[in-house]
KENU-560831 format. One record per residue (C-alpha): x, y, z; residue number from 1. Coordinates in Angstrom, 1 decimal. Each point is the difference from the previous one (the first is absolute). Example, Ala and Ser with C-alpha at 12.3 -4.5 7.8 and 13.67 -1.06 7.14 Angstrom:
12.3 -4.5 7.8 1
1.4 3.4 -0.7 2
***
This chain:
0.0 0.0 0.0 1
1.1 3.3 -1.2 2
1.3 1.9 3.1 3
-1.8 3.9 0.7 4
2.2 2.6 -0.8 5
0.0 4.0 1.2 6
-1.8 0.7 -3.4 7
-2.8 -2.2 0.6 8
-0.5 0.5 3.2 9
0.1 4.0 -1.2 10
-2.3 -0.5 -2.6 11
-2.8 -2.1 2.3 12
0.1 3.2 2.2 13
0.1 2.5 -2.5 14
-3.1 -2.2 -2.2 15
-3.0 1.7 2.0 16
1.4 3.6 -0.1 17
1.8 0.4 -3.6 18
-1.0 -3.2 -1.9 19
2.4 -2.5 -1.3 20
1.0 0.2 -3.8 21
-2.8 2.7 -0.2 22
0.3 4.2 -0.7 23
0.3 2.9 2.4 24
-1.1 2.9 -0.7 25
1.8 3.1 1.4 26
-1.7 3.4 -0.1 27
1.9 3.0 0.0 28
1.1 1.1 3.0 29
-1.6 -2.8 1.8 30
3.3 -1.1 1.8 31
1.0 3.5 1.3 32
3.4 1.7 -1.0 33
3.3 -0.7 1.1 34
0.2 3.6 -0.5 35
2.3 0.4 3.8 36
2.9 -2.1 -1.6 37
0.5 1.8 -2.8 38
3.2 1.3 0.4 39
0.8 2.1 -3.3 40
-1.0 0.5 -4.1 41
2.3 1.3 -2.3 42
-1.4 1.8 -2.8 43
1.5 -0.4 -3.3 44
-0.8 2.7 -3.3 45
-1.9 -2.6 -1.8 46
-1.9 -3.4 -0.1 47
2.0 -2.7 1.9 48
0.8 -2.9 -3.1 49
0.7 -2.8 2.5 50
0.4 -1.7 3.1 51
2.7 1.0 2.2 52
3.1 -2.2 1.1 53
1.6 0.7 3.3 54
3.7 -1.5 0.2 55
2.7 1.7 2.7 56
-2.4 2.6 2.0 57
-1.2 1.4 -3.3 58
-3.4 0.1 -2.0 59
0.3 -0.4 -4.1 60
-2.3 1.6 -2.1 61
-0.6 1.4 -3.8 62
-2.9 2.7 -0.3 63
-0.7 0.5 -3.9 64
1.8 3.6 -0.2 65
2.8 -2.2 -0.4 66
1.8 -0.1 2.9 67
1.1 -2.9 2.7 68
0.3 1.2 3.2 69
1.5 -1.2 3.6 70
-1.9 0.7 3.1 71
1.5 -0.7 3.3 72
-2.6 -2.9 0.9 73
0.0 1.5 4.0 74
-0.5 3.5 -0.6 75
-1.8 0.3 -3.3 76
2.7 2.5 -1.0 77
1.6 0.2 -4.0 78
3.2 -1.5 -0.1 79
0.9 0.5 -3.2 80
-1.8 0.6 -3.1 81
0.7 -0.4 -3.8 82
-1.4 -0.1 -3.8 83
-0.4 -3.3 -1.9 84
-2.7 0.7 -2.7 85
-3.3 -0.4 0.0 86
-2.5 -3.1 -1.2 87
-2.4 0.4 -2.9 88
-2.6 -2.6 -1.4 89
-0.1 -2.6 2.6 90
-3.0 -2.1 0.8 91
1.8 -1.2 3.2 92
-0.3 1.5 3.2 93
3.0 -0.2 2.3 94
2.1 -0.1 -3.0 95
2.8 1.7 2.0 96
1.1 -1.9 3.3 97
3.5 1.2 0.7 98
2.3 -3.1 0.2 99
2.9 0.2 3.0 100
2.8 -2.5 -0.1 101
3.9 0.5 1.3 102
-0.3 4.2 0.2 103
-1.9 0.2 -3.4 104
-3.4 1.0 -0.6 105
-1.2 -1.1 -3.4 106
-3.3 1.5 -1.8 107
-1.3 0.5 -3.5 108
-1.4 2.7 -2.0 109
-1.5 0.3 -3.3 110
-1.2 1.7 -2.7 111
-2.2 -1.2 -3.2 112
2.6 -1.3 -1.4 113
3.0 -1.6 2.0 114
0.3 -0.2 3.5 115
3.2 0.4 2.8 116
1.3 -1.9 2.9 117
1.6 2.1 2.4 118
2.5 -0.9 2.2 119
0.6 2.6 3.4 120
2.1 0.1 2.8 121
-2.4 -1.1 2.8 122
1.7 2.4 2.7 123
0.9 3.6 -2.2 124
-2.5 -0.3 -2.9 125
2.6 -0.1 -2.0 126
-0.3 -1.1 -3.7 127
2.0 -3.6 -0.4 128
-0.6 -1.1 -3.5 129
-3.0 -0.5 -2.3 130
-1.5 -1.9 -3.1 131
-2.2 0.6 -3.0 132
-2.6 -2.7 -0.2 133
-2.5 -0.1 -3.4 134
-3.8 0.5 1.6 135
-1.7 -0.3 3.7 136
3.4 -0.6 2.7 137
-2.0 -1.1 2.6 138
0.7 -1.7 3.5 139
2.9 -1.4 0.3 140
1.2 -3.0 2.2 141
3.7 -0.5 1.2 142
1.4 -4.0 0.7 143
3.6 -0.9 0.1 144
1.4 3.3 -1.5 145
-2.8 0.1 -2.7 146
-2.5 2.0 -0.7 147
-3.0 -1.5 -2.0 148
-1.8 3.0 -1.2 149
-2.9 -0.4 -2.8 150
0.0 2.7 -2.5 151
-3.2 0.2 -2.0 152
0.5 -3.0 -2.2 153
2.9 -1.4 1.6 154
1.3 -1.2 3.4 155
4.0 1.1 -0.1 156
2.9 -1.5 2.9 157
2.1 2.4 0.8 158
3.0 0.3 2.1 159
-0.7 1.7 3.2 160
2.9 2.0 0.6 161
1.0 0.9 -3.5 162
-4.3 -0.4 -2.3 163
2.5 -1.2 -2.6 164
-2.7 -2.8 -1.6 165
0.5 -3.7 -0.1 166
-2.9 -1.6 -1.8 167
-3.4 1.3 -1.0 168
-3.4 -1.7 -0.5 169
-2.6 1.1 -2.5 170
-3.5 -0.7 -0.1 171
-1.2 -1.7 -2.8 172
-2.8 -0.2 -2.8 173
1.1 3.8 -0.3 174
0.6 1.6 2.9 175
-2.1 1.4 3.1 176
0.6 0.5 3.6 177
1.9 -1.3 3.0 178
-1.2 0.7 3.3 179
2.1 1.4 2.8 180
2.1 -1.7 2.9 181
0.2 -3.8 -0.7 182
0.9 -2.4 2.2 183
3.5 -1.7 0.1 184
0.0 -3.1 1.8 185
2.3 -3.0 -0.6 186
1.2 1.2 -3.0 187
-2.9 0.8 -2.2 188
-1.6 3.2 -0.6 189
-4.1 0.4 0.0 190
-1.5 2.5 -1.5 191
-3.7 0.7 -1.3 192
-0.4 1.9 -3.5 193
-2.8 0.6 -3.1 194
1.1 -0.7 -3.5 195
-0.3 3.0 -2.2 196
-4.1 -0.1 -1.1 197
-3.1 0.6 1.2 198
-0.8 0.1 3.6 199
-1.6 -3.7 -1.1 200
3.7 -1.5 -1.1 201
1.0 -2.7 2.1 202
1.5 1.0 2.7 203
3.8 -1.4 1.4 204
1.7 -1.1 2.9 205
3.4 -0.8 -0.5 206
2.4 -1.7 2.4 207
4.0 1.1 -1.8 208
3.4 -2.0 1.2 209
1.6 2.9 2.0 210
3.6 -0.6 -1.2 211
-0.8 -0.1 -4.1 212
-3.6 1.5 -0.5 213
-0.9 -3.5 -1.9 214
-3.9 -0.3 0.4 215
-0.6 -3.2 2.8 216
-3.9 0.2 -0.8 217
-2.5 1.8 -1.3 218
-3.6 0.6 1.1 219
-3.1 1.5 -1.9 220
-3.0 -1.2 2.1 221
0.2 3.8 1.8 222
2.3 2.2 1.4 223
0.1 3.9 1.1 224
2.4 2.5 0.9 225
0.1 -1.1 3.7 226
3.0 -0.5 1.5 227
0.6 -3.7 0.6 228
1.3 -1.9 3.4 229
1.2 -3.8 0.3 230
-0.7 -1.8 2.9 231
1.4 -3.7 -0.3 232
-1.1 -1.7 -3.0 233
-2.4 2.6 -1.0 234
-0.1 3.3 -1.6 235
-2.8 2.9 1.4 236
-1.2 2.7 -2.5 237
-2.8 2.3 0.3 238
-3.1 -0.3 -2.9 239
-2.7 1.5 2.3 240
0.5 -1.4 2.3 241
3.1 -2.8 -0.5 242
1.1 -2.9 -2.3 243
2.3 -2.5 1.2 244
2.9 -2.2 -2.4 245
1.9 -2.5 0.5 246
3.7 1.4 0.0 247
1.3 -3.6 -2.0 248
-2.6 -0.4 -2.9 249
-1.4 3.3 0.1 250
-3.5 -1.8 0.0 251
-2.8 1.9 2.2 252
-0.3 -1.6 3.4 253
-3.2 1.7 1.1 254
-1.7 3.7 -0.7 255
-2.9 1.9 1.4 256
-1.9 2.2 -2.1 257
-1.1 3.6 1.2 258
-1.8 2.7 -1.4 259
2.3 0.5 -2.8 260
-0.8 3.9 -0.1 261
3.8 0.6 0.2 262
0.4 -1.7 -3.3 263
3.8 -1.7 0.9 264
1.3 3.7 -0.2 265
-1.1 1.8 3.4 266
1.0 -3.2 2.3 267
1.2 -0.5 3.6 268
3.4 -2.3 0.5 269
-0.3 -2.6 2.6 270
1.8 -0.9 2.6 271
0.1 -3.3 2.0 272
0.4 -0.9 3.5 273
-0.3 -2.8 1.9 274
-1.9 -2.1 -2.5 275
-2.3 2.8 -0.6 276
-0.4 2.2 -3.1 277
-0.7 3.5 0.4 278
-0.9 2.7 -3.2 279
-2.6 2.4 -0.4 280
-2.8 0.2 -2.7 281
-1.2 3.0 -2.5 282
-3.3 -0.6 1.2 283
1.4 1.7 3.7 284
0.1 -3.5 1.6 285
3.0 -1.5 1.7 286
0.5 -4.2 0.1 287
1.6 -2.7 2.2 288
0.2 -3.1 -1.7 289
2.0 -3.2 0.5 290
3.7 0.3 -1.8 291
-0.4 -3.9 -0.8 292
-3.4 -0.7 -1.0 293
-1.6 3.7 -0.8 294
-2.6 -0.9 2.8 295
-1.7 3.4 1.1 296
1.3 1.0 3.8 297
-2.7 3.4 0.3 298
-0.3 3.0 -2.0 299
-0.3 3.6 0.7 300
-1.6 2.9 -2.0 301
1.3 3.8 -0.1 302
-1.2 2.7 -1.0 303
1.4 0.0 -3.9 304
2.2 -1.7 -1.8 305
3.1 -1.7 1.2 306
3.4 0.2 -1.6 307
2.2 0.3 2.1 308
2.1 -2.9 1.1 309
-0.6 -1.6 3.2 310
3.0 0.0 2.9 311
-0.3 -2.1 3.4 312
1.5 0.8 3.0 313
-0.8 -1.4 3.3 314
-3.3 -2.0 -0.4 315
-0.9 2.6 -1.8 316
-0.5 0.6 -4.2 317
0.2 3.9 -0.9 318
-1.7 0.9 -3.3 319
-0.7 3.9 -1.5 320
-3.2 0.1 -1.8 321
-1.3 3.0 -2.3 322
-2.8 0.7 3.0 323
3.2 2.4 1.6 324
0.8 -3.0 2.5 325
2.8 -2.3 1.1 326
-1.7 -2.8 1.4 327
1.5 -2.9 2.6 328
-1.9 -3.2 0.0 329
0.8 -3.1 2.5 330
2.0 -2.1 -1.9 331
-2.2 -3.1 1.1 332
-3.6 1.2 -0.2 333
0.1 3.1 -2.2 334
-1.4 2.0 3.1 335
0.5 3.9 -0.5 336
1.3 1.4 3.1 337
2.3 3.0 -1.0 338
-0.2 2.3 -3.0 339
1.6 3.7 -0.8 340
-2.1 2.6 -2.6 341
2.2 1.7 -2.4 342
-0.5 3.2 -2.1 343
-0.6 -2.0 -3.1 344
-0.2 -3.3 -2.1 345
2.9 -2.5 1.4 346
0.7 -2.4 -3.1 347
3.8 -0.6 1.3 348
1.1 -2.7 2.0 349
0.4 0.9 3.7 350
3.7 -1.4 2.0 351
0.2 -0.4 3.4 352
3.6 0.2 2.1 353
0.2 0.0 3.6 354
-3.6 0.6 1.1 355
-0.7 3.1 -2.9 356
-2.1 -0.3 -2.7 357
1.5 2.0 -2.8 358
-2.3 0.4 -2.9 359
-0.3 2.9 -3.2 360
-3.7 1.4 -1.3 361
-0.1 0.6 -3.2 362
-0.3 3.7 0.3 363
3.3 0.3 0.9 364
0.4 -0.6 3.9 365
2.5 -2.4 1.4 366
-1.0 -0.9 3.6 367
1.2 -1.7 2.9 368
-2.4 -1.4 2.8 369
0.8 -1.6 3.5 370
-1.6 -3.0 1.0 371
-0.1 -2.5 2.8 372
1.4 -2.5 -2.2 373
3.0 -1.7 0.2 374
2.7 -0.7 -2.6 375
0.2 0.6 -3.9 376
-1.8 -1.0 -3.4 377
0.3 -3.9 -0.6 378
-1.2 -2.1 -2.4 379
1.1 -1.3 -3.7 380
-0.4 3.0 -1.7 381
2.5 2.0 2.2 382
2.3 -2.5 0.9 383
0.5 -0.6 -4.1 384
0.3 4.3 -0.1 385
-2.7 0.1 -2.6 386
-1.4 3.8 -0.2 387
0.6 1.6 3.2 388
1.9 -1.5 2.5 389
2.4 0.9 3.5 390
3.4 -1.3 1.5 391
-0.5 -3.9 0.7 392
-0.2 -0.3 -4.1 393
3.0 2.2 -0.7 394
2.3 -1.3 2.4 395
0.1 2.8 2.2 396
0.3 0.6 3.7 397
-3.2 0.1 2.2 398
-1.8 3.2 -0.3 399
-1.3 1.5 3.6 400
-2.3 2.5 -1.3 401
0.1 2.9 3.4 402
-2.7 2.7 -0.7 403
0.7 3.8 1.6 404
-3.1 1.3 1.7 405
0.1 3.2 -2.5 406
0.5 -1.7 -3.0 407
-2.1 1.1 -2.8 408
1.6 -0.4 -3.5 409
0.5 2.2 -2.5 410
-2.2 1.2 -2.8 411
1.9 0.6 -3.5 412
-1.5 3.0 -2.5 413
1.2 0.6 -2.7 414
-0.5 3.7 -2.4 415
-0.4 -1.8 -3.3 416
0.8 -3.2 -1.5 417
3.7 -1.5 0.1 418
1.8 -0.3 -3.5 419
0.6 -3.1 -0.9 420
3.7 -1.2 -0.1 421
2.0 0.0 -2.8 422
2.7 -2.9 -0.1 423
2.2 0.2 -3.0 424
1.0 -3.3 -1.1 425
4.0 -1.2 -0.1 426
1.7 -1.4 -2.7 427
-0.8 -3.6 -0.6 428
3.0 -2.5 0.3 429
-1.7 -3.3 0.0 430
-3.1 -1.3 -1.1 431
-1.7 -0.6 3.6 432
-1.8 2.5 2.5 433
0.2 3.7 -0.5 434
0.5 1.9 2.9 435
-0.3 3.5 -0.3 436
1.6 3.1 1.8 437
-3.1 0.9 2.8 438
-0.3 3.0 2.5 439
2.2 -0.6 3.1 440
-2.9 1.9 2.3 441
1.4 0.6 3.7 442
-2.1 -0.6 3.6 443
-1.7 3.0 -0.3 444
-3.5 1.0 -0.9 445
1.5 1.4 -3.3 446
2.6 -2.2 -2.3 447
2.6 0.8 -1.9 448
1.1 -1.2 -2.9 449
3.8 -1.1 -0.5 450
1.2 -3.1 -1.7 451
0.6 -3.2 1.6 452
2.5 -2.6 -1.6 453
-2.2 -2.4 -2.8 454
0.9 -2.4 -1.8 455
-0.8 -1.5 -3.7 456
-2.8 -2.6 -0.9 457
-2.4 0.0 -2.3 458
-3.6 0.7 0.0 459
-2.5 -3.1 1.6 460
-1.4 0.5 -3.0 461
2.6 -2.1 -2.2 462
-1.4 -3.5 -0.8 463
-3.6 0.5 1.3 464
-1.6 0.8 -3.4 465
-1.6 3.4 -0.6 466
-2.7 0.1 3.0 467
-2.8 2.0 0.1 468
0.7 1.9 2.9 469
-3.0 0.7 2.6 470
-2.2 2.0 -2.4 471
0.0 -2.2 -2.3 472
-0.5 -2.5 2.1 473
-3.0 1.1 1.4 474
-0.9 1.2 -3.8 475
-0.1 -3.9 -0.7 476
-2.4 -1.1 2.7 477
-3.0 1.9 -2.3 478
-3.0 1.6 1.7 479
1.0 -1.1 3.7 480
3.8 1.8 -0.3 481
-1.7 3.0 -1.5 482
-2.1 0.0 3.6 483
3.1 -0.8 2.2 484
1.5 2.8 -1.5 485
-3.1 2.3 0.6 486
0.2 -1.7 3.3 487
3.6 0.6 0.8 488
-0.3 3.9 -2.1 489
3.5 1.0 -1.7 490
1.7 -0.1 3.1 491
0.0 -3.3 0.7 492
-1.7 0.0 3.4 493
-3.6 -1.3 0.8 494
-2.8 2.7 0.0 495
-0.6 -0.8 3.6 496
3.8 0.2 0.2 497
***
């Protein structure tokens, strides 16, 4: 006879109050604010375009008016700020998750053609190196000294300290997209993707040999632009609300089936911990399933749509939703016992470290909130460092996160709109990965511009067919790209963005 375990003795008390494998329903405002722990917001110039990334007692973040900046994660205060281009036609939210590894701070940028990767000093703000990439650079993931970034119709390895390219994967039957920060585990890349076509193409899921780039399977039963996590034998993607693969054969081990409003485009990553699946739903709803057998564990709806990716910490799973909340549901039951209201929409995934729950709205305000739990953000998706993630992923020392009494944060304005940086190319030696002269900016609110030393590659571009860049892209997918980009506007950001 099967022996009782914490979870069902959990669930047999929790059955009468919240239902097992049934749906919550939280009402706005219902659970009170945790209003008295928040201990600062920093206010950027423009829409936040991802989730933040705390690593070494600072936050991470890109706001669309094309600049990273470092805020001391304690006081809320601008470390350092500096210019890295904007994003334009994108039908990904969270397209921009600042990547920290070894003092370096990686993050994209784009424009309707070709796309950057930027590589920064994590501590000055200080411009490293960077590469030209042909259409949408988007998240990037960082394993063994490379970086796996997928570029529009490509997923490119690069070499961490130098973005000098060693192999490139295109998409076939014509191109398409990739979608951001795949997951790197034992040697093989996954990554999600749409062949170039109509929104009805088959979608892809590709699992990639990390060391060549030679394809180990395919999939086109489904797939989205979700960011991926591997637990065991099995790979997690979000599809409103998750499919799951099997990481040999690439056959589908087991799916659920949500609304399908999001369409595979507007899709929350999941994350999994201890045998339990957690990702959020377009339709506003957050699931618990079983990671082996899909089996449903309770569901919870918000307010609006989920995107953002979910983060456990402590018993507890934190979500954002587009209701204005960060939500934190008992891990076991699904129970909704502490939530903080926000100024606007939260689509970006939330990251907890030592007790704070650090989170971005997309109206451009980074904040940091005290709670009474214990510990940092666990779970697949973190411990892989797939979109945002905090120290235990890079290696780091233990952050201890000590909040002044006064703080406050700081609020950045801005008289007009930044220019937009000008690299000027250098001569090409060899035929691998350009990197171009880039603005050296210094720690200060305003960079300067001096040359740091580059050296000579050729573009990402070489061997990866003509592309069609993100416009295009989108141009392909008919009557549903031409509404994503009356969606997104020319700016590349969501109208509720």
């Amino acid at each position: 006879m099967r022996r009782l375990t914490r979870r069902d003795t959990l669930q047999a008390v929790a059955a009468p109050l919240f239902g097992v494998a049934s749906t919550t329903a939280i009402a706005n405002g219902s659970l009170g604010d945790a209003s008295d722990g928040h201990a600062w917001a920093f206010e950027t110039s423009g829409p936040v375009e991802g989730a933040p990334t705390v690593v070494g007692g600072s936050v991470y973040v890109v706001s669309n008016e094309r600049y990273l900046y470092a805020i001391d994660a304690s006081t809320g205060e601008l470390e350092w700020e500096t210019e890295v281009g904007g994003y334009e036609y994108s039908p990904m939210r969270g397209k921009r998750v600042p990547t920290v590894v070894d003092g370096t701070v990686y993050v994209t940028s784009s424009s309707r053609a070709s796309g950057q990767l930027h590589a920064i000093d994590a501590e000055t703000g200080e411009h490293e190196w960077h590469v030209e990439v042909h259409g949408a650079a988007t998240v990037p993931t960082v394993s063994d000294d490379t970086l796996y970034l997928p570029n529009g119709q490509a997923v490119a390895a690069l070499d961490a300290d130098t973005g000098k390219q060693i192999w490139v994967h295109e998409l076939e039957e014509g191109g398409g997209m990739f979608g951001p920060a795949p997951a790197v585990v034992d040697g093989t890349v996954y990554v999600g993707g749409r062949p170039h076509g109509t929104m009805t193409a088959p979608p892809q899921f590709h699992a990639l040999d990390a060391d060549s780039g030679e394809a180990v399977w395919r999939s086109e039963q489904r797939a989205s632009f979700s960011a991926p996590t591997v637990v065991d034998d099995r790979v997690y993607v979000g599809f409103d609300p998750v499919l799951v693969f099997d990481t040999d054969t690439g056959d589908e081990a087991w799916t659920v089936d949500g609304s399908g409003s999001g369409g595979g485009w507007l899709v929350s990553s999941p994350t999994v911990a201890d045998g339990t699946v957690y990702v959020g739903d377009s339709d506003g709803t957050i699931h618990a399933f079983g990671a082996e057998d899909g089996d449903e564990r309770w569901t919870v709806e918000t307010g609006d749509s989920i995107t953002s990716s979910p983060t456990v910490a402590d018993g507890t799973v934190f979500v954002g939703s587009d209701d204005g909340h960060v939500y934190g549901l008992h891990t076991e039951t699904g129970e909704a016992d502490w939530s903080f209201s926000a100024d606007a929409a939260i689509p970006f995934s939330p990251i907890v470290v030592d007790g704070v729950v650090f989170f971005a709205t997309e109206a451009g305000s980074v904040h940091a909130v005290e709670t009474e739990f214990e510990g940092h953000s666990d779970g697949s998706r973190i411990a892989q460092g797939t979109l945002n993630h905090h120290h235990v992923w890079s290696d780091e020392s233990p952050q201890t996160i000590s909040i002044p009494a006064d703080a406050e944060g700081d609020r950045i304005e801005r008289p007009s709109e930044p220019s937009t940086p000008d690299p000027t190319p250098s001569p090409a030696a060899t035929p691998s990965p350009t990197q171009t002269t880039t603005p050296t900016p210094s720690p200060t609110a305003t960079p300067t511009a001096t040359p740091t030393p580059t050296s000579s590659n050729a573009s990402l571009t070489d061997g990866v067919g003509p592309g069609f860049g993100v416009l295009g892209t989108l141009a392909g997918f008919g009557t549903a790209g031409y509404l994503l980009l009356r969606r997104f506007g020319e700016s590349g950001t969501n109208a509720d963005e």
